[in-house]
C-alpha positions in Angstrom: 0.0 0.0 0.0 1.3 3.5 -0.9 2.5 5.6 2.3 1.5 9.2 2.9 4.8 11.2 4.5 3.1 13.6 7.2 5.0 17.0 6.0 4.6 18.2 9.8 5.7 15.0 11.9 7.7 13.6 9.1 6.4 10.1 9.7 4.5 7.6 6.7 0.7 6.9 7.3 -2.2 6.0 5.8 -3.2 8.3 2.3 -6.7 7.6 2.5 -6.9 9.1 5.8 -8.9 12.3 6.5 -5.9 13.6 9.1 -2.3 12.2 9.8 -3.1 9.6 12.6 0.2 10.2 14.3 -0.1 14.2 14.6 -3.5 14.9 13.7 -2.4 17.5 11.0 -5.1 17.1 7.9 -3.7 15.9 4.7 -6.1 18.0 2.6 -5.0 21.2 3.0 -2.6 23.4 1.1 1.0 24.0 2.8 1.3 28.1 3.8 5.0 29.0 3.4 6.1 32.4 3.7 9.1 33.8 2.0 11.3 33.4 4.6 10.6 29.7 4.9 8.2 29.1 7.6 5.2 26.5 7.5 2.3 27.5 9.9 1.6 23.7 11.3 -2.5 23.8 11.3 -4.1 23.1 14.7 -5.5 19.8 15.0 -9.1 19.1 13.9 -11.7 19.1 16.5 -12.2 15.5 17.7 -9.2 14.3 15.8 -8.1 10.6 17.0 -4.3 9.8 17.1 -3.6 6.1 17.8 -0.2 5.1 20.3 0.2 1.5 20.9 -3.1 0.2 21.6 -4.5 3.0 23.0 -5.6 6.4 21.6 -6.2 10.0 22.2 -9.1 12.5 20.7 -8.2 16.1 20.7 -11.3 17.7 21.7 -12.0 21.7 21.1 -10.3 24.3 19.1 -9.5 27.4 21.7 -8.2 25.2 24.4 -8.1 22.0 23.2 -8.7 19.1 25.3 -6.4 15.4 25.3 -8.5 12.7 26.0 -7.1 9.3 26.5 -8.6 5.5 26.4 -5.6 4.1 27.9 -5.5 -0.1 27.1 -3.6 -1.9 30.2 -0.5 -2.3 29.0 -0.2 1.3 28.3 0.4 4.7 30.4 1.6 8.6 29.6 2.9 11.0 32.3 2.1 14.5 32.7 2.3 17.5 35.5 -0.2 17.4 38.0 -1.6 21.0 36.8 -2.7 19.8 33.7 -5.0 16.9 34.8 -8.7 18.1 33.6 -10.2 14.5 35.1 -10.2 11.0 35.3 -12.0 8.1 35.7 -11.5 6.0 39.5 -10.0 2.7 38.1 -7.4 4.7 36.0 -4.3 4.1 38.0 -1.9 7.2 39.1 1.2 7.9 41.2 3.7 10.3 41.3 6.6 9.1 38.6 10.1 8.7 40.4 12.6 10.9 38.3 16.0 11.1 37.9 18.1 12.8 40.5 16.5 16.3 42.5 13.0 17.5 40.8 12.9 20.7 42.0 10.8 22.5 38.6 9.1 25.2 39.4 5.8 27.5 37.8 4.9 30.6 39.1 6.8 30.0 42.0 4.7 26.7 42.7 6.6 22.8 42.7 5.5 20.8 39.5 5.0 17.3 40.4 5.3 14.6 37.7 2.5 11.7 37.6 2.1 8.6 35.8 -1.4 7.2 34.1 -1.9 3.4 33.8 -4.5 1.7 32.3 -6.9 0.6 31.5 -9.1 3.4 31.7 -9.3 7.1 30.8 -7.9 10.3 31.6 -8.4 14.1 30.3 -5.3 17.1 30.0 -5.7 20.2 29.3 -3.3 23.5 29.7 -5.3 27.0 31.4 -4.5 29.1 28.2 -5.8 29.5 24.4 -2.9 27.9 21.9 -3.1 24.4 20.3 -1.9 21.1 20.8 1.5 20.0 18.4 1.7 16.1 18.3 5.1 15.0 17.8 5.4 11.1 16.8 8.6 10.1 17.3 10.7 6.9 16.3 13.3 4.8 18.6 16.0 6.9 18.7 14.8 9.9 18.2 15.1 13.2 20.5 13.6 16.4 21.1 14.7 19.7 22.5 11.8 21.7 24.2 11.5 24.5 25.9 10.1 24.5 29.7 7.0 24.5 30.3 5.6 23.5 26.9 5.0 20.1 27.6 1.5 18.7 28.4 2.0 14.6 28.4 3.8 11.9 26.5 4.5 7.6 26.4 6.0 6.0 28.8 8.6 4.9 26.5 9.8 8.4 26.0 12.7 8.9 28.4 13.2 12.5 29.9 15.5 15.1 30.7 15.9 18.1 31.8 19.5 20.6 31.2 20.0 24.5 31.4 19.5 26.5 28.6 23.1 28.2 28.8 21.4 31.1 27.3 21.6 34.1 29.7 23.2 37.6 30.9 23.4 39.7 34.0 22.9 43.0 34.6 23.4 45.9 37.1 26.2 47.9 37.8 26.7 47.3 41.2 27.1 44.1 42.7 23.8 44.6 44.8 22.0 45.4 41.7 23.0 42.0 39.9 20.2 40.3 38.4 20.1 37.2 36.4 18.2 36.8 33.6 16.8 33.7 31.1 15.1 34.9 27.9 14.1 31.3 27.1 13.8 30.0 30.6 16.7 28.5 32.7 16.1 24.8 32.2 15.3 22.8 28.5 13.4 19.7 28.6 15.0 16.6 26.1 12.7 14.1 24.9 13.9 10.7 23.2 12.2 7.7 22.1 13.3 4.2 23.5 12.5 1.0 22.7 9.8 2.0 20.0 8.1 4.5 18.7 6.2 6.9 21.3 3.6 10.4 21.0 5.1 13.6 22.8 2.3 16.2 23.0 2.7 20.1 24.0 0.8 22.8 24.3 2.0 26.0 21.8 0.1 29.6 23.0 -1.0 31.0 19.6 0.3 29.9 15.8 2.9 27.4 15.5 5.3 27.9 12.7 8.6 25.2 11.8 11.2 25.6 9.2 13.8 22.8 8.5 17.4 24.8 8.4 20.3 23.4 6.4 23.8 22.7 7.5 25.7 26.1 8.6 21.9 27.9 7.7 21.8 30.6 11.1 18.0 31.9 12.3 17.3 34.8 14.5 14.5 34.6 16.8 13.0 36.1 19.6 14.0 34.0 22.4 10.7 33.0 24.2 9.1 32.4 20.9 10.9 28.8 20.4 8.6 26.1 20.6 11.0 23.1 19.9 14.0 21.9 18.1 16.1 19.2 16.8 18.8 18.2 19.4 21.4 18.4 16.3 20.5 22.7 15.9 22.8 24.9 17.6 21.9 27.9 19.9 23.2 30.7 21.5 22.8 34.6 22.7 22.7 37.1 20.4 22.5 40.9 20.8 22.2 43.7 18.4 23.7 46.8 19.3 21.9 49.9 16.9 23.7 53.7 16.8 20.1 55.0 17.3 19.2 58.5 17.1 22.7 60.0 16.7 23.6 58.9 20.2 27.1 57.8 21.5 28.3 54.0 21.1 27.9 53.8 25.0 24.5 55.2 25.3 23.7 52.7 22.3 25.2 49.3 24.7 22.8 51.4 27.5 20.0 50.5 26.2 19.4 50.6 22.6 19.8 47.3 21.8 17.6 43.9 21.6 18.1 40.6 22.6 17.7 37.4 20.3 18.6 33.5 20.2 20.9 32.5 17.3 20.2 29.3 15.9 22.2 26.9 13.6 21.3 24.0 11.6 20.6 21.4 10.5 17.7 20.2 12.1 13.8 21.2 12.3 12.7 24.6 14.7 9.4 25.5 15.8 8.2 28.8 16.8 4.8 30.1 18.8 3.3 33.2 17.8 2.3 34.3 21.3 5.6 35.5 23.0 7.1 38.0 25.7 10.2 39.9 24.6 12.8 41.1 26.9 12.2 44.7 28.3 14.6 45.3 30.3 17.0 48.3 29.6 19.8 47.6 32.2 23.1 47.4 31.1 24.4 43.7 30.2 27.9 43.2 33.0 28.3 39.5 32.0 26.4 37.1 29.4 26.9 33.5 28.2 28.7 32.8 25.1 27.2 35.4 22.2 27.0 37.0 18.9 26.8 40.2 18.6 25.8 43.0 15.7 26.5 47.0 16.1 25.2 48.9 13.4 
């Protein structure tokens, strides 16, 4: 039987199908690439199936969509404990035992990470408008995400969590110092073991990927990044303009914005729903960066 190759997930599934069964992204529908490259991903159709193993989850709802899971028995997901929307009695949780200290944090609250066993059924759901990405991913494979993106995935998918290494400090005195982490101070990493397993996340806004070529460099904003391939490259990058006739130092004052340079190869995702740094101290230390005065 001929294969259909899912230009969002990248993985081959049935061509008769209405939607990708993997991701959920429909298959009749022309791709929107801008100029510069960019896909916009479409949502996921309301009520949307997506199969895992020998369970499967529907996507329910449009503005904040809704994962709802029939979990068979030899099958469970894990998730953070904020995003649980309901479950049924028999549907088995506990807390999932991870890797050395778990000390993640939102808002200033602890994130606790739980398990759900079948059989039985559960609902997630994140507390803002966005959509749901479905990433299918084969043995092997690994993610790059940035923090608190993720809603739930497969057991089999193992986790990780690392610092970004993307950051800078400012204040001129040293009771001033502040630290600060345009894309968050921890990454998530996602891989696939054993066989093949369904990471979802939850994207505020429009989700947009492009697929960069080898020594190909991006500039985004830095809390815009959704996802990337663990083989693209990324680090600080600030622009430094001589605006308004002003001196070079009142320019590195506060003139100046702040980005994430990435390098390919690999896949990136971007949401369209971000928060740019405002700040207007002046930068006394930064991790390794690139830099453009003009």
């Amino acid at each position: 039987m001929n294969t259909y190759i899912c230009r969002y997930c990248r993985q081959p599934s049935d061509p008769g199908a209405p939607t990708c069964p993997l991701c959920g992204a429909p298959v009749d529908i022309r791709s929107s690439v801008s100029d510069s490259g960019w896909v916009a991903q479409p949502p996921i159709r309301d009520m949307a199936r997506l199969q895992f193993g020998q369970s499967h989850v529907q996507i329910e709802g449009t503005t904040v969509p809704t994962a709802e899971f029939t979990l068979a028995p030899e099958d469970w997901i894990y998730f953070s404990h904020h995003v649980l929307l309901w479950t049924e009695p028999h549907t088995r949780l506990a807390n999932m035992p991870m890797k050395g200290a778990w000390n993640r944090r939102m808002a200033g609250m602890p994130l606790v990470m739980v398990e759900g066993r079948g059989p039985g059924h559960l609902a997630l759901s994140d507390s803002h408008a966005g959509e749901v990405v479905a990433l299918p991913m084969q043995h092997s494979q690994q993610i790059w995400v940035r923090e608190h993106r993720f809603l739930c995935a497969t057991g089999n998918i193992k986790y990780d969590w690392h610092p970004t290494d993307v950051w800078y400090e400012t204040g001129q005195d040293s009771d001033d110092r502040e630290m600060h982490y345009p894309m968050g101070q921890f990454g998530d990493t996602f891989g696939a073991h054993g066989a093949p397993g369904l990471l979802l996340l939850h994207a505020p806004g429009n989700v947009f990927i492009r697929d960069l070529q080898p020594g190909q460099t991006l500039l985004i904003q830095p809390s815009s990044l959704l996802y990337r391939d663990v083989s693209v490259r990324m680090a600080l990058h600030l622009e430094y303009p001589r605006s308004m006739g002003f001196a070079f130092w009142r320019s590195s004052w506060s003139y100046r914005s702040i980005w994430v340079r990435l390098w390919g190869p690999g896949r990136v995702a971007v949401q369209s729903v971000y928060q740019p740094p405002e700040d207007t101290e002046v930068i006394v230390n930064h991790s390794y960066a690139t830099t453009h005065h003009w």
